[in-house]
mmJSON file of the N, C-alpha and C atoms, coordinates in Angstrom:
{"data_MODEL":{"atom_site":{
"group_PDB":["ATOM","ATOM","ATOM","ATOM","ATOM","ATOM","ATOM","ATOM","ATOM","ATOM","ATOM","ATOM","ATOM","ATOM","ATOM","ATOM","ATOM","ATOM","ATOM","ATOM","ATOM","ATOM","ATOM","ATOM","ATOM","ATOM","ATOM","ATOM","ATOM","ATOM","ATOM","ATOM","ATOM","ATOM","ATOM","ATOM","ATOM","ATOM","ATOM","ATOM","ATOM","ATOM","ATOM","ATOM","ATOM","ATOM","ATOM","ATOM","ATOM","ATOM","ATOM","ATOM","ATOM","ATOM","ATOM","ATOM","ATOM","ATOM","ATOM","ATOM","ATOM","ATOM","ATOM","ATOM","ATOM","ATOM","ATOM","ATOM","ATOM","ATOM","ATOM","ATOM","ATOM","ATOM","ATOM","ATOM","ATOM","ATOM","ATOM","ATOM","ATOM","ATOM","ATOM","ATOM","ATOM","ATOM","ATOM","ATOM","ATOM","ATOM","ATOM","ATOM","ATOM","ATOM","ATOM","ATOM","ATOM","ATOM","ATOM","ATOM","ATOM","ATOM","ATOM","ATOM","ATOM","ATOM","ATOM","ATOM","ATOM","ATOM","ATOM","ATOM","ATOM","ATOM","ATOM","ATOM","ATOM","ATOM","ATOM","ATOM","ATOM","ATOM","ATOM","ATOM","ATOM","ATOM","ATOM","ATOM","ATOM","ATOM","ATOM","ATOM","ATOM","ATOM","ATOM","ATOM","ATOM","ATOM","ATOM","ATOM","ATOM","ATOM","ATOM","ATOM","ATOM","ATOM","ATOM","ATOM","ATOM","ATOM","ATOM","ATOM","ATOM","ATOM","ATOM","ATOM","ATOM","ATOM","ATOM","ATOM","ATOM","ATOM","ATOM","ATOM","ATOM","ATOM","ATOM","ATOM","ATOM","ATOM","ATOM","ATOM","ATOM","ATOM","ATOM","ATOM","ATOM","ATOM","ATOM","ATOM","ATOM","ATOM","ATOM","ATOM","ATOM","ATOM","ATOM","ATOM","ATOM","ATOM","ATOM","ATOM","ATOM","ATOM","ATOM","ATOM","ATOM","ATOM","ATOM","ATOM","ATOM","ATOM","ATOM","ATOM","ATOM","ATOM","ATOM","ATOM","ATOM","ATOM","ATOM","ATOM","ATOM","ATOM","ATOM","ATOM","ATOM","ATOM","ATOM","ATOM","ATOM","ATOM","ATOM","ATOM","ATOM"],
"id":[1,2,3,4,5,6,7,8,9,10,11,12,13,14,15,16,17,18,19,20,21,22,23,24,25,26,27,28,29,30,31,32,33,34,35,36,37,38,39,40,41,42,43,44,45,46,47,48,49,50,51,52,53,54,55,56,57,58,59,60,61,62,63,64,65,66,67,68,69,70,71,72,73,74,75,76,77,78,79,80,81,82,83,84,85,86,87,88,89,90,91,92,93,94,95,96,97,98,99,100,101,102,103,104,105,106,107,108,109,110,111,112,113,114,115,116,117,118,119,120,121,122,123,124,125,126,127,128,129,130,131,132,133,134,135,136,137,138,139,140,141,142,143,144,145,146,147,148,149,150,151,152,153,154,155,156,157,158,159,160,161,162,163,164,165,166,167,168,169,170,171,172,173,174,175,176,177,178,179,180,181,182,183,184,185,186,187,188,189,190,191,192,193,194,195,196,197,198,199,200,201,202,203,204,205,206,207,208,209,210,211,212,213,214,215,216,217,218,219,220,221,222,223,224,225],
"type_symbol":["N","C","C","N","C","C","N","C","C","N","C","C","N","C","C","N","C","C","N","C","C","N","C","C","N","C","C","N","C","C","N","C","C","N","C","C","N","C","C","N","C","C","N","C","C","N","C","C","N","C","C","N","C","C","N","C","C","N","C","C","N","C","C","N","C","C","N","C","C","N","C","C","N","C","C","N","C","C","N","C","C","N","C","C","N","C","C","N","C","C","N","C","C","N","C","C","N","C","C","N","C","C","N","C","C","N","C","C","N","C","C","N","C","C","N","C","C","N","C","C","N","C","C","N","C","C","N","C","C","N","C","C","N","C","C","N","C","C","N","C","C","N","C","C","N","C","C","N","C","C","N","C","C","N","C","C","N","C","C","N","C","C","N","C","C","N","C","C","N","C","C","N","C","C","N","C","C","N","C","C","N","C","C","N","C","C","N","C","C","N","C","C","N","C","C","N","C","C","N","C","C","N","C","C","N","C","C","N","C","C","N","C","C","N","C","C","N","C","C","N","C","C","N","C","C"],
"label_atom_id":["N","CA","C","N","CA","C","N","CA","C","N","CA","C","N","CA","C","N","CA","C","N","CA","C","N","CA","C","N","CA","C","N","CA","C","N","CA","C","N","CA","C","N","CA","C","N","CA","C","N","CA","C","N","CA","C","N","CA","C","N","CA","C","N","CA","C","N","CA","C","N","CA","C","N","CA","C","N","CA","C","N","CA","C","N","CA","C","N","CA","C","N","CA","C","N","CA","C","N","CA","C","N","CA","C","N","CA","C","N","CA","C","N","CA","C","N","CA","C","N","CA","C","N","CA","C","N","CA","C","N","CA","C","N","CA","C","N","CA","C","N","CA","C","N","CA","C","N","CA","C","N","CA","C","N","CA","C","N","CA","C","N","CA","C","N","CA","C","N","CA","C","N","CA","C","N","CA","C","N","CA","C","N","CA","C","N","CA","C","N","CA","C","N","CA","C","N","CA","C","N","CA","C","N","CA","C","N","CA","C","N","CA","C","N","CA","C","N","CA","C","N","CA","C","N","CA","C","N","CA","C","N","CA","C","N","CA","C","N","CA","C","N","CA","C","N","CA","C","N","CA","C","N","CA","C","N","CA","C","N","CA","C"],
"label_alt_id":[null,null,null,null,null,null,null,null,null,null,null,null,null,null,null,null,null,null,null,null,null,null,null,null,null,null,null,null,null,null,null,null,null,null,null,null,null,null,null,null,null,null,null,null,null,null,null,null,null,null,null,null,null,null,null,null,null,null,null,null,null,null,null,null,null,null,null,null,null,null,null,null,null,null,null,null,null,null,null,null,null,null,null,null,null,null,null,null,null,null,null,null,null,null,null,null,null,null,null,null,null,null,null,null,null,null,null,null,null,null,null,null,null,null,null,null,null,null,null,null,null,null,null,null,null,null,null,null,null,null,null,null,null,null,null,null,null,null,null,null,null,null,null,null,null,null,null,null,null,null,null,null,null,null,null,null,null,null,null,null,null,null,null,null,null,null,null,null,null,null,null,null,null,null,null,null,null,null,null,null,null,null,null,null,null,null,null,null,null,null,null,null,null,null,null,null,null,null,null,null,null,null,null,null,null,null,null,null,null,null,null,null,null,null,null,null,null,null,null,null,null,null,null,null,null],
"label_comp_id":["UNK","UNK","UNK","UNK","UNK","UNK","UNK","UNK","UNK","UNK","UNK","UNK","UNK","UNK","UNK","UNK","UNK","UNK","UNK","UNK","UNK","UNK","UNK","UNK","UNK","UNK","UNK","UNK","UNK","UNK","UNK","UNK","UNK","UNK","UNK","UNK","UNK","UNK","UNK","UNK","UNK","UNK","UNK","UNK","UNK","UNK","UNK","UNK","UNK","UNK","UNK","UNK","UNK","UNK","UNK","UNK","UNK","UNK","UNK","UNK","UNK","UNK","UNK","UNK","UNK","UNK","UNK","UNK","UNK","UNK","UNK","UNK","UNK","UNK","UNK","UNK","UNK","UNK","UNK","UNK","UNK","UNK","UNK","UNK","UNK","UNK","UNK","UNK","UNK","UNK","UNK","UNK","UNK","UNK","UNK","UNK","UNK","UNK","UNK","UNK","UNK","UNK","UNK","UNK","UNK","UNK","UNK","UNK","UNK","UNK","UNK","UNK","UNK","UNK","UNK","UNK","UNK","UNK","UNK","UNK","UNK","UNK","UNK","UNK","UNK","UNK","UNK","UNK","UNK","UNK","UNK","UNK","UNK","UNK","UNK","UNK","UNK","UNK","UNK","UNK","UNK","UNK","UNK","UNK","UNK","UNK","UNK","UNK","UNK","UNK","UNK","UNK","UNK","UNK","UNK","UNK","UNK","UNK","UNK","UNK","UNK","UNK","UNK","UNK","UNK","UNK","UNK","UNK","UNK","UNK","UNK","UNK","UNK","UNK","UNK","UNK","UNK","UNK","UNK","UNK","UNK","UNK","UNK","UNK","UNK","UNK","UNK","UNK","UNK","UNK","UNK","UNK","UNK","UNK","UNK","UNK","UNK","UNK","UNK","UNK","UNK","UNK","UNK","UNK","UNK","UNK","UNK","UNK","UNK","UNK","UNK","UNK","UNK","UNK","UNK","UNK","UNK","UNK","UNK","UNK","UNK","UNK","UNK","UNK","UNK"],
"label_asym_id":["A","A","A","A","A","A","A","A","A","A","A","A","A","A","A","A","A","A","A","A","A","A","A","A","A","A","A","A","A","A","A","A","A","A","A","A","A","A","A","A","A","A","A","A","A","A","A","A","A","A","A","A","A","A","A","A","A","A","A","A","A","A","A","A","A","A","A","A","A","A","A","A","A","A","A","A","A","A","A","A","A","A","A","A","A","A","A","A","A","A","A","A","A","A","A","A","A","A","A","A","A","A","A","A","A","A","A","A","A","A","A","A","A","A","A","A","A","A","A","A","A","A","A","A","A","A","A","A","A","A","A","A","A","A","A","A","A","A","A","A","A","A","A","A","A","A","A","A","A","A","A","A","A","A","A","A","A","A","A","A","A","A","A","A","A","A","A","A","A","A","A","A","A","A","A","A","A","A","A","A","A","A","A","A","A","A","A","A","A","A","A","A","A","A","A","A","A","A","A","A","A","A","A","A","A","A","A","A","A","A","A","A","A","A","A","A","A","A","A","A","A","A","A","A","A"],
"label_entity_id":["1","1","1","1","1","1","1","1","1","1","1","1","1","1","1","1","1","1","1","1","1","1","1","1","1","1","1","1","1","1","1","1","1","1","1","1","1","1","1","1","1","1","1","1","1","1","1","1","1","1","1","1","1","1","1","1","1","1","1","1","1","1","1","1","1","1","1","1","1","1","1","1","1","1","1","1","1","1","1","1","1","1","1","1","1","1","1","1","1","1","1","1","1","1","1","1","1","1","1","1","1","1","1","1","1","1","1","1","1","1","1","1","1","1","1","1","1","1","1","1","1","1","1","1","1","1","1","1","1","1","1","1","1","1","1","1","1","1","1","1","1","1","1","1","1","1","1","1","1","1","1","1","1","1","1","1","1","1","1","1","1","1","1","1","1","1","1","1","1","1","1","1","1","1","1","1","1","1","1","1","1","1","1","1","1","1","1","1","1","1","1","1","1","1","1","1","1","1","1","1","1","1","1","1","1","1","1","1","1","1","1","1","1","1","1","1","1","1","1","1","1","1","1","1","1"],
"label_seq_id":[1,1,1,2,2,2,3,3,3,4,4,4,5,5,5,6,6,6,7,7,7,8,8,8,9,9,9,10,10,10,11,11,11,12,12,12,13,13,13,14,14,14,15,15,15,16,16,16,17,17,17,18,18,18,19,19,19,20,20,20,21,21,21,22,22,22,23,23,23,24,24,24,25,25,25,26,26,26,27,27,27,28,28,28,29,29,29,30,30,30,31,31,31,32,32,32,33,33,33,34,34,34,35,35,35,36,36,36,37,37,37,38,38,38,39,39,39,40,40,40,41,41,41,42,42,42,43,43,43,44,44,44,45,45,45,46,46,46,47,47,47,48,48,48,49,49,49,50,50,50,51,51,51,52,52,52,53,53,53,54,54,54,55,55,55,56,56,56,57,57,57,58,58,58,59,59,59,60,60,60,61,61,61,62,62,62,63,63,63,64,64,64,65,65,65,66,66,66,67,67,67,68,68,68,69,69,69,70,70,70,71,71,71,72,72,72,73,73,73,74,74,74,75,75,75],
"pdbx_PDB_ins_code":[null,null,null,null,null,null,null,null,null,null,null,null,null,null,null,null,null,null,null,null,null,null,null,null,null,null,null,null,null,null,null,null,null,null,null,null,null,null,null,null,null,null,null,null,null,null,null,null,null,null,null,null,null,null,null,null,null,null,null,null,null,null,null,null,null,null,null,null,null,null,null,null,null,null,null,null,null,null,null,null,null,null,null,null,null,null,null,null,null,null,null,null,null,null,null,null,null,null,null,null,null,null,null,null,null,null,null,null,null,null,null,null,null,null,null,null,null,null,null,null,null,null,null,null,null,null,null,null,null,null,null,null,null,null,null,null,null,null,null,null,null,null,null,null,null,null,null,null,null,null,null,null,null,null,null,null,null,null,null,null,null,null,null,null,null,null,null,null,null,null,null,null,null,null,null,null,null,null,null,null,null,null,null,null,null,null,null,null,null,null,null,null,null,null,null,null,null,null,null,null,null,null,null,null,null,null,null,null,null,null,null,null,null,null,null,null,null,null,null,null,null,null,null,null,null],
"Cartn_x":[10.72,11.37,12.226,11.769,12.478,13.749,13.305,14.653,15.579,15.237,16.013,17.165,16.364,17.225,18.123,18.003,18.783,19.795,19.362,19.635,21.374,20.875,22.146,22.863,22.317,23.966,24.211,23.809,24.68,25.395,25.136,25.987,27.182,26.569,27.722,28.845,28.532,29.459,30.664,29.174,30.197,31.506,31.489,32.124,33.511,32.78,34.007,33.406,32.515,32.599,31.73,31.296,30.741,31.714,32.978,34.081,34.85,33.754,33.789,33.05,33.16,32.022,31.295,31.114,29.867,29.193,30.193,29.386,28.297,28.896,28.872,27.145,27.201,26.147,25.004,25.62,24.285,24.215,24.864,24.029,23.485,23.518,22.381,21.066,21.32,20.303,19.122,20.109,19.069,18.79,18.969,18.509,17.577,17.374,16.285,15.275,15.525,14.175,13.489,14.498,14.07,13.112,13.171,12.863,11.658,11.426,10.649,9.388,9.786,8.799,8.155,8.982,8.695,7.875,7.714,6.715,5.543,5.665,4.736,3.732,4.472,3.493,3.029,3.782,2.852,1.847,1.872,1.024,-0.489,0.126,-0.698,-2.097,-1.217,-1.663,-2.568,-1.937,-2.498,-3.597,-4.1,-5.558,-6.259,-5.967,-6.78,-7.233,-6.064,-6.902,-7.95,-7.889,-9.076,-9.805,-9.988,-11.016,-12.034,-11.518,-11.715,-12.616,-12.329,-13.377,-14.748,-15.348,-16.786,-17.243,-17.916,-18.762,-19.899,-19.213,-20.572,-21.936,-22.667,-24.414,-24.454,-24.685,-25.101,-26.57,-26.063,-28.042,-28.558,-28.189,-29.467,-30.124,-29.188,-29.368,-30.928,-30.431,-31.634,-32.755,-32.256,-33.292,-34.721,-33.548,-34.683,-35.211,-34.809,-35.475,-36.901,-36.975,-37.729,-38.619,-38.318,-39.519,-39.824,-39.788,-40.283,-41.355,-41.519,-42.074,-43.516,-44.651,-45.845,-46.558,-47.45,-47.807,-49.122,-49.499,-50.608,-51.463,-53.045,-54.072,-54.926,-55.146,-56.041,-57.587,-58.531,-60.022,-61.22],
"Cartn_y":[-10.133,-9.178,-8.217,-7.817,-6.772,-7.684,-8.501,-9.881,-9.522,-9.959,-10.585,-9.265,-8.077,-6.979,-6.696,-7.007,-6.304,-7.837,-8.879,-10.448,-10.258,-9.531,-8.917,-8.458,-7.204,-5.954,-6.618,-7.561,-8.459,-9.161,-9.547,-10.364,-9.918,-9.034,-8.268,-7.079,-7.383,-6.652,-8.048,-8.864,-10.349,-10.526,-10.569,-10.799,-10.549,-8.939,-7.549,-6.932,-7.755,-6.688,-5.531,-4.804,-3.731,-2.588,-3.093,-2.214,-1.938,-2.356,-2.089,-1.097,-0.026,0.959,-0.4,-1.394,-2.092,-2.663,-3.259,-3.548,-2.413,-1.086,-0.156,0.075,0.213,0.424,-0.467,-1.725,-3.165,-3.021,-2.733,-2.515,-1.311,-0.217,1.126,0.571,-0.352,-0.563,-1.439,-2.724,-3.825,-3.049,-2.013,-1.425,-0.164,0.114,1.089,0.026,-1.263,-1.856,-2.347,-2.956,-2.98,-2.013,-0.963,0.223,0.694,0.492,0.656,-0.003,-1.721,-2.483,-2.433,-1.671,-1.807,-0.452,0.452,1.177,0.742,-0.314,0.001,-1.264,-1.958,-2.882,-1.884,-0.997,-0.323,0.603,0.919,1.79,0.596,-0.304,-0.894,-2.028,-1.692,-2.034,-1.147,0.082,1.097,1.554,1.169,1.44,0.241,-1.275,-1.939,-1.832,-1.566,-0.781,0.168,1.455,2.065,1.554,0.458,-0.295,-0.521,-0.852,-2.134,-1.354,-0.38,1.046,0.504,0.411,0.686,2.11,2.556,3.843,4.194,5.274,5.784,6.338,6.099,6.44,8.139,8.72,10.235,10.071,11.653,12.104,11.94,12.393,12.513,11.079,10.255,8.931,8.468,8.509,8.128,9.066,10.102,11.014,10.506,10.51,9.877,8.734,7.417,6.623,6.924,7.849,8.082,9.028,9.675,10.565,9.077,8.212,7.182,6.411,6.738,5.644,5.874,5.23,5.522,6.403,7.431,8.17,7.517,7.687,7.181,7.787,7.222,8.189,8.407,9.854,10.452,10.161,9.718,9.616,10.491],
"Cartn_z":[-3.518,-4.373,-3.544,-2.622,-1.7,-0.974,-0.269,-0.132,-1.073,-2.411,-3.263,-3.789,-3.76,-3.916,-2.745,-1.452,-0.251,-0.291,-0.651,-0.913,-1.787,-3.284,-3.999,-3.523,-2.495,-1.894,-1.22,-0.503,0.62,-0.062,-1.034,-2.034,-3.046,-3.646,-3.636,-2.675,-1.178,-0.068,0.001,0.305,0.506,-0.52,-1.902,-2.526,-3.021,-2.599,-3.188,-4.319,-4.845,-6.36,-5.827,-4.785,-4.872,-4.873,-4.717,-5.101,-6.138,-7.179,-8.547,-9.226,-10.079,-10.79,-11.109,-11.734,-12.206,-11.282,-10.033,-8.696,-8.345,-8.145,-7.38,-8.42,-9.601,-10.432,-9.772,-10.303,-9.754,-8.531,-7.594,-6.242,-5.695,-6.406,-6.821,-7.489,-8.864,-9.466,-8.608,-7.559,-6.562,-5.747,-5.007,-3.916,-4.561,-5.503,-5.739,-6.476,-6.995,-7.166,-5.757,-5.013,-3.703,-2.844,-3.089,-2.862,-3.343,-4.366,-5.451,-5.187,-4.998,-4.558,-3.123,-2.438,-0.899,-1.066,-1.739,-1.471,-2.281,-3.057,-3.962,-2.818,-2.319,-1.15,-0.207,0.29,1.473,1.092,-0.246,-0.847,-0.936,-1.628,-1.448,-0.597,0.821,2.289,2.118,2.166,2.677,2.43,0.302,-0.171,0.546,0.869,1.112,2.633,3.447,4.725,4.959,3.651,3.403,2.862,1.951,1.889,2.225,3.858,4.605,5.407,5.927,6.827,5.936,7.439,7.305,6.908,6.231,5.815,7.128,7.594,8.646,7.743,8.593,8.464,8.524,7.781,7.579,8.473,8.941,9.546,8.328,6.888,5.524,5.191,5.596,5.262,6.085,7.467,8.227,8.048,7.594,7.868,6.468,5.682,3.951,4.126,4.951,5.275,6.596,7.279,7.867,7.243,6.374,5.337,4.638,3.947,3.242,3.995,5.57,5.866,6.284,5.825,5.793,7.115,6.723,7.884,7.783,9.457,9.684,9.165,8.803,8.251,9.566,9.852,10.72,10.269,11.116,10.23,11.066],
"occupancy":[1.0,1.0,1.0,1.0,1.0,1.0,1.0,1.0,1.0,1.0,1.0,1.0,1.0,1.0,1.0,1.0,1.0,1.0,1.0,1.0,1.0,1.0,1.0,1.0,1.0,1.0,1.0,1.0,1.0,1.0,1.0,1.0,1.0,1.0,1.0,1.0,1.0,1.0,1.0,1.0,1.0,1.0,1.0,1.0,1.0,1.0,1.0,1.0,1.0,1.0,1.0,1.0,1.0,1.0,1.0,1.0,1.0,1.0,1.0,1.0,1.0,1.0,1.0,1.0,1.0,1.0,1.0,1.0,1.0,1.0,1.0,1.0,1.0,1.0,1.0,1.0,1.0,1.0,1.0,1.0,1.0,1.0,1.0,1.0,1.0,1.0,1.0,1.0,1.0,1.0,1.0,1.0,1.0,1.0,1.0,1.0,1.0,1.0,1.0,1.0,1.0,1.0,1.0,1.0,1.0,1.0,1.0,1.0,1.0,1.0,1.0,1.0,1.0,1.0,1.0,1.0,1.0,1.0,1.0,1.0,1.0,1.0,1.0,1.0,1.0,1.0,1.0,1.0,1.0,1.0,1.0,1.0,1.0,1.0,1.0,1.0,1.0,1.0,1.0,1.0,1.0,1.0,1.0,1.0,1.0,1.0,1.0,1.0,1.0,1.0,1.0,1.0,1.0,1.0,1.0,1.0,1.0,1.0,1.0,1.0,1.0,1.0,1.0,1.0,1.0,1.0,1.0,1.0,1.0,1.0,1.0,1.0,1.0,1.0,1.0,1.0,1.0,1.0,1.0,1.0,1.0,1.0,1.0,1.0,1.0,1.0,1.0,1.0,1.0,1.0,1.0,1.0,1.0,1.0,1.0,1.0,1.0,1.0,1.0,1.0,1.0,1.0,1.0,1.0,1.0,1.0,1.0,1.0,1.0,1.0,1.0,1.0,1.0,1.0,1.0,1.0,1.0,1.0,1.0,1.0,1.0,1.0,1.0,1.0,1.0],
"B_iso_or_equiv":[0.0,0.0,0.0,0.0,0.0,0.0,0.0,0.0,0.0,0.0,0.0,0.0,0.0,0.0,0.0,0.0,0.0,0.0,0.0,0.0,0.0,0.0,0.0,0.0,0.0,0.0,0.0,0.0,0.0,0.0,0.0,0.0,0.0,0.0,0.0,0.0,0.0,0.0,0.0,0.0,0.0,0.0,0.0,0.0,0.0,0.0,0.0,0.0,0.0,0.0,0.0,0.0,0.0,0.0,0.0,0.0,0.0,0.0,0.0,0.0,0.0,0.0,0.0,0.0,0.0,0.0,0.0,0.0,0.0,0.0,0.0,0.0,0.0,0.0,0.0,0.0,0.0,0.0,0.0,0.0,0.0,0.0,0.0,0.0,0.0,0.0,0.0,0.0,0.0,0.0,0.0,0.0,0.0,0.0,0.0,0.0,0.0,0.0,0.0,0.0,0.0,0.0,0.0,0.0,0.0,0.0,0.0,0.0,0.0,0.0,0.0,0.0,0.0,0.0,0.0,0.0,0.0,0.0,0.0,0.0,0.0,0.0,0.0,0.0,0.0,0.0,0.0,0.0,0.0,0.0,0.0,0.0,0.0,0.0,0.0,0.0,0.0,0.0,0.0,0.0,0.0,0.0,0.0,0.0,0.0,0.0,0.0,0.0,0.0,0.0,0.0,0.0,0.0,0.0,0.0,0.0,0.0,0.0,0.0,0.0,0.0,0.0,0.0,0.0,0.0,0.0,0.0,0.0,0.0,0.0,0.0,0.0,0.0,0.0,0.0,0.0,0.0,0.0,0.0,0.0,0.0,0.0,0.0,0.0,0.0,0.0,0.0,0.0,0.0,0.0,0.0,0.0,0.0,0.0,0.0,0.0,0.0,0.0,0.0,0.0,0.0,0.0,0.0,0.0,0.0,0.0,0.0,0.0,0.0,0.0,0.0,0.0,0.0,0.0,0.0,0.0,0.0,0.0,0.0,0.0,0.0,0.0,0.0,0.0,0.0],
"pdbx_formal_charge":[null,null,null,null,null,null,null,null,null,null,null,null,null,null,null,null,null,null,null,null,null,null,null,null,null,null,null,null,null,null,null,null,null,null,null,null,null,null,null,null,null,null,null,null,null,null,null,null,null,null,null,null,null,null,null,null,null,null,null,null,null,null,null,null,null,null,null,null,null,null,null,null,null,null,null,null,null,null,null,null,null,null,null,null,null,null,null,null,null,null,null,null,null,null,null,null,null,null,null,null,null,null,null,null,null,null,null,null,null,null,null,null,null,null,null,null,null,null,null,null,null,null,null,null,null,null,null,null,null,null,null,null,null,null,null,null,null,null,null,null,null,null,null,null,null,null,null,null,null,null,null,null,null,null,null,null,null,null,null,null,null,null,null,null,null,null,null,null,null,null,null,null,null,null,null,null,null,null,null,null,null,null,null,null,null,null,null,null,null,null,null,null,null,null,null,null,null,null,null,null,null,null,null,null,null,null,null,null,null,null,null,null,null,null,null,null,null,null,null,null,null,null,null,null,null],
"auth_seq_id":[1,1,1,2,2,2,3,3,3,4,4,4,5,5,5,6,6,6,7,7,7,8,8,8,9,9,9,10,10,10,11,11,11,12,12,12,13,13,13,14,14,14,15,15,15,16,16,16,17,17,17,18,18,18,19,19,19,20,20,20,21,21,21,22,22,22,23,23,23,24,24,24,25,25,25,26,26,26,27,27,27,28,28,28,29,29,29,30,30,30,31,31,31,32,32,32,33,33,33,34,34,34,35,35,35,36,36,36,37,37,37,38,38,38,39,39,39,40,40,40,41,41,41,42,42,42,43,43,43,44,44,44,45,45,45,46,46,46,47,47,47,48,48,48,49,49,49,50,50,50,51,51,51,52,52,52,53,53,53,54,54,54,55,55,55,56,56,56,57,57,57,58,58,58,59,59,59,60,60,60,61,61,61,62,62,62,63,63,63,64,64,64,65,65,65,66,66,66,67,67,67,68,68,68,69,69,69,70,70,70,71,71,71,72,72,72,73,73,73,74,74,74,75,75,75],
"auth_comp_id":["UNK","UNK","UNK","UNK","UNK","UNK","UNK","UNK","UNK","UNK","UNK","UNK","UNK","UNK","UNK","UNK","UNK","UNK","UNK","UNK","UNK","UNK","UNK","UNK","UNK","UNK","UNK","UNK","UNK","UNK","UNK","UNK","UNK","UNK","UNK","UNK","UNK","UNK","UNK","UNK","UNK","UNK","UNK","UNK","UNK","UNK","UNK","UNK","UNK","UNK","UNK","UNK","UNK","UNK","UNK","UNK","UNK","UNK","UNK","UNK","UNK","UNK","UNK","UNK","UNK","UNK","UNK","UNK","UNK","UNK","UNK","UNK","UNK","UNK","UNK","UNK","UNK","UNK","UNK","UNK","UNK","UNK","UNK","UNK","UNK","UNK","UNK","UNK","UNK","UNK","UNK","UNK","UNK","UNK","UNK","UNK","UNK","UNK","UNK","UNK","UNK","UNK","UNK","UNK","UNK","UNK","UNK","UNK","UNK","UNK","UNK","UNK","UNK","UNK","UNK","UNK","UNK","UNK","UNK","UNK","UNK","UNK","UNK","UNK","UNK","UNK","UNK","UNK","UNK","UNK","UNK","UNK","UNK","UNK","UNK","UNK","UNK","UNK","UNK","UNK","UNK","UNK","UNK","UNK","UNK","UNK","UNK","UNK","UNK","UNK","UNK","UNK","UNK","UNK","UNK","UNK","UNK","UNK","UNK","UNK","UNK","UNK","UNK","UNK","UNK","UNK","UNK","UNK","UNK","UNK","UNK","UNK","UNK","UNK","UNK","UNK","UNK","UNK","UNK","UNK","UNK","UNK","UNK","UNK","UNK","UNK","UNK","UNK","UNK","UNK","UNK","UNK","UNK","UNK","UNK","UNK","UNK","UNK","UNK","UNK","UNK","UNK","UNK","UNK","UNK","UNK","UNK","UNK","UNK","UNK","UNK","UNK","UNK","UNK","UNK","UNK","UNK","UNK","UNK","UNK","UNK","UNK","UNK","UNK","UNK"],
"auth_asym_id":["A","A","A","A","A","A","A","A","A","A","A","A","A","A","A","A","A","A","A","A","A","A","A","A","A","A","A","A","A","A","A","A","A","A","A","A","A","A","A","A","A","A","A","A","A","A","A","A","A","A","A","A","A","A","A","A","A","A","A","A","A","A","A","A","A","A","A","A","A","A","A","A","A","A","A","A","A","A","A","A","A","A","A","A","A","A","A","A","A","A","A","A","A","A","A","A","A","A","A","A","A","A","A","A","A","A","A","A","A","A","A","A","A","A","A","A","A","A","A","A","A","A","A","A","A","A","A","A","A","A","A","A","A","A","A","A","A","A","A","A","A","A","A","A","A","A","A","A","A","A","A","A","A","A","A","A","A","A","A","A","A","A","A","A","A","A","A","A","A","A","A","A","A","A","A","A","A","A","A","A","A","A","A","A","A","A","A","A","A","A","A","A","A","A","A","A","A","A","A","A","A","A","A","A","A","A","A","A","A","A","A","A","A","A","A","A","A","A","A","A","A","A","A","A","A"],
"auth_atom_id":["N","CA","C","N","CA","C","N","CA","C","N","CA","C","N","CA","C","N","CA","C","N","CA","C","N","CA","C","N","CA","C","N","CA","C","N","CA","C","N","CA","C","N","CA","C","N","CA","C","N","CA","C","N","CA","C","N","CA","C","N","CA","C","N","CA","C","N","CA","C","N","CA","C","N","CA","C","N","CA","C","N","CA","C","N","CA","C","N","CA","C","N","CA","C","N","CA","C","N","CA","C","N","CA","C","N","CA","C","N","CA","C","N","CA","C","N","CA","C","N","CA","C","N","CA","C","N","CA","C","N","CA","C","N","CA","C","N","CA","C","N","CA","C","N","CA","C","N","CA","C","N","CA","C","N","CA","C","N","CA","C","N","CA","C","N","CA","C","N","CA","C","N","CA","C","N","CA","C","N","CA","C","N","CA","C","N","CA","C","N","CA","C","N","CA","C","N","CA","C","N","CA","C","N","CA","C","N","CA","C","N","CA","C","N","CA","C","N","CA","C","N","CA","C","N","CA","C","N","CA","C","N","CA","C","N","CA","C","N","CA","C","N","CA","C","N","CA","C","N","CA","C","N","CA","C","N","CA","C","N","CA","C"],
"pdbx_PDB_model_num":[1,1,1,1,1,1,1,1,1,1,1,1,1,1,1,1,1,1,1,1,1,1,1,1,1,1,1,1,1,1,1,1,1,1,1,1,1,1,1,1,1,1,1,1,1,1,1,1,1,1,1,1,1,1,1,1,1,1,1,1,1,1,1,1,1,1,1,1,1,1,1,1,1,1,1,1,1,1,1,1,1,1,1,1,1,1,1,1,1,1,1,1,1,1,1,1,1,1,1,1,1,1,1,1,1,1,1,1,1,1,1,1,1,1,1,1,1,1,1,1,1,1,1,1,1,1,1,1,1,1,1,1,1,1,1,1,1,1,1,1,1,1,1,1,1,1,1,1,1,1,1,1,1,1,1,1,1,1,1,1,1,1,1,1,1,1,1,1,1,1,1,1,1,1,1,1,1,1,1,1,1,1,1,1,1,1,1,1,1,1,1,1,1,1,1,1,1,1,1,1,1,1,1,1,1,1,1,1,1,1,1,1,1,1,1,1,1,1,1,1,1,1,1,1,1]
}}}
């Protein structure tokens, strides 16, 4: 998708018609979907990289598993 929009303004530089108001329009309109989509991929890297993080171990964490664990009986 991002290709295909930067794909157009090259296509329309090539041609000439970007030296047209309707060129000039359609290659505003392909380069802000281009645009559009290219953030919406890095946005979306970006949640699955946070994802991807392991979750560190809290002191409370270990700490509640070590209150759970049976005390010896004194006799």
């Amino acid at each position: 998708m991002i290709l295909g929009g930067i794909g157009t303004a090259v296509w329309l530089f090539a041609t000439g018609q970007a030296g047209t108001v309707d060129g000039l329009f359609l290659l505003l309109t392909a380069l802000l979907i281009a645009l559009a989509f290219a953030l919406y991929v890095m946005f979306m890297i970006r949640r699955a990289m946070e994802a991807a993080k392991p979750v560190p171990q809290t002191a409370k964490a270990s700490a509640g598993a070590a209150a759970k664990a049976p005390a010896a009986v004194q006799g």
